[in-house]
C-alpha positions in Angstrom: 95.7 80.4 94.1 96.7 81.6 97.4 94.9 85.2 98.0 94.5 87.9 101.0 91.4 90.4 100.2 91.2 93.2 102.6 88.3 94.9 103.7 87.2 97.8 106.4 89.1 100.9 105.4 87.1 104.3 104.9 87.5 107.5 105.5 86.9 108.5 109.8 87.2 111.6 111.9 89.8 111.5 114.5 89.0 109.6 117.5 87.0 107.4 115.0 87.0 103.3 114.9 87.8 101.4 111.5 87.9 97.7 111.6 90.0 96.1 108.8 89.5 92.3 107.7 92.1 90.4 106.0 90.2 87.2 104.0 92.8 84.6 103.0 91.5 82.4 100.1 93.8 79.2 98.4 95.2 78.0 101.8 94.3 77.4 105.3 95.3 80.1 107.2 97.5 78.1 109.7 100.2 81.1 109.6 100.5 83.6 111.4 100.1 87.3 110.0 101.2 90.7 109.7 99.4 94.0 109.3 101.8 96.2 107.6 100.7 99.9 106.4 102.5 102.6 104.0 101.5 106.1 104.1 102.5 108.1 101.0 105.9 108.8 100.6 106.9 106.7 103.4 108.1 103.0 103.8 105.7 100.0 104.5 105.6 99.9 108.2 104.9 96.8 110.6 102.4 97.7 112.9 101.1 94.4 114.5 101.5 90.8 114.1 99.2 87.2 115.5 100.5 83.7 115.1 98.9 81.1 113.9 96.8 80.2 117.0 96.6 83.7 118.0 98.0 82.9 121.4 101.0 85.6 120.5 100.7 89.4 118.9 102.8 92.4 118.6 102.5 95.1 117.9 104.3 98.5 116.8 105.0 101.4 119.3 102.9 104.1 117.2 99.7 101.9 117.7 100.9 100.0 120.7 97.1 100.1 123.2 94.9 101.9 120.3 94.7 98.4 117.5 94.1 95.2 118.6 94.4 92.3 116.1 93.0 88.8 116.2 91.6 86.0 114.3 89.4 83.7 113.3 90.6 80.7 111.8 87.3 78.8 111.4 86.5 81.8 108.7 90.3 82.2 107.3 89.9 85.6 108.6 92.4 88.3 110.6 91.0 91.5 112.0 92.5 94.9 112.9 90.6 97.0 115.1 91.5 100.1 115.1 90.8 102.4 117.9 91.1 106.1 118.7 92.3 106.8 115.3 95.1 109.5 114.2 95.1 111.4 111.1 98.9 109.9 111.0 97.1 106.7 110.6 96.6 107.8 107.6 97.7 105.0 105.1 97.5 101.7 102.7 97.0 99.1 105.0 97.8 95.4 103.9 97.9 91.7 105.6 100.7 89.6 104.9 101.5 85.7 105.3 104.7 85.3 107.4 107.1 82.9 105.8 109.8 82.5 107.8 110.9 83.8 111.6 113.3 86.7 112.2 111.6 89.8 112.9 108.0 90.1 112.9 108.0 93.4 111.5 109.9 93.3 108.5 108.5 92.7 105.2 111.0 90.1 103.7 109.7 87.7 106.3 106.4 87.6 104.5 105.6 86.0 101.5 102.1 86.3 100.3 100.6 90.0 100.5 96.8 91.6 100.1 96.0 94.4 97.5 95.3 97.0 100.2 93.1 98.9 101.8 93.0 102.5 102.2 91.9 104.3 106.1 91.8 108.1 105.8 92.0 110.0 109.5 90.4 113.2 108.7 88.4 115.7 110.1 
């Protein structure tokens, strides 16, 4: 049963750090992955991306220099470190398993999705 369990979210102050882990379970995690987030009332958002040997990421202008993703394959495991935190940070944040190779950001490229985390930027 292929499975994501993300961990890490909380609730943090502004200028706070959160690190989110994503734990794939089911399958080796030789794909790369997307952090996506939705904030209430909004749309799920892309906000960074790391293939499948980490050598490439991207990541979304709003968090572009503040989150820095990466991975560990030996522990089926992708991080999101998330620096200098913004109350409009404020959201669900899920990992994703990419399926297929348009752009990175968009949702229907993904297949396999997490439960979600919540991170809470407030003071």
């Amino acid at each position: 049963q292929v499975q994501f369990v993300e961990s890490g979210g909380g609730l943090v102050q502004p200028g706070g750090s959160l690190r989110l882990s994503c734990a794939a379970s089911g399958f080796t995690l030789d794909y790369g992955i997307g952090w996506f987030r939705q904030a209430p009332g909004k749309e799920r958002e892309g906000i960074s991306y790391i293939s499948t040997s980490g050598g490439i990421t991207y990541y979304a202008d709003s968090v572009k220099g503040r989150f820095t993703i990466s991975r560990e394959n030996a522990k089926n495991t992708v991080y999101l470190q998330m620096n200098n935190l913004k109350p409009e940070d404020t959201a669900v944040y899920y990992c994703a398993r990419r399926r297929s190779f348009g752009r990175w950001y968009a949702s229907s490229e993904y297949d396999y999705w997490g439960q979600g985390t919540p991170v809470t930027v407030s003071s």
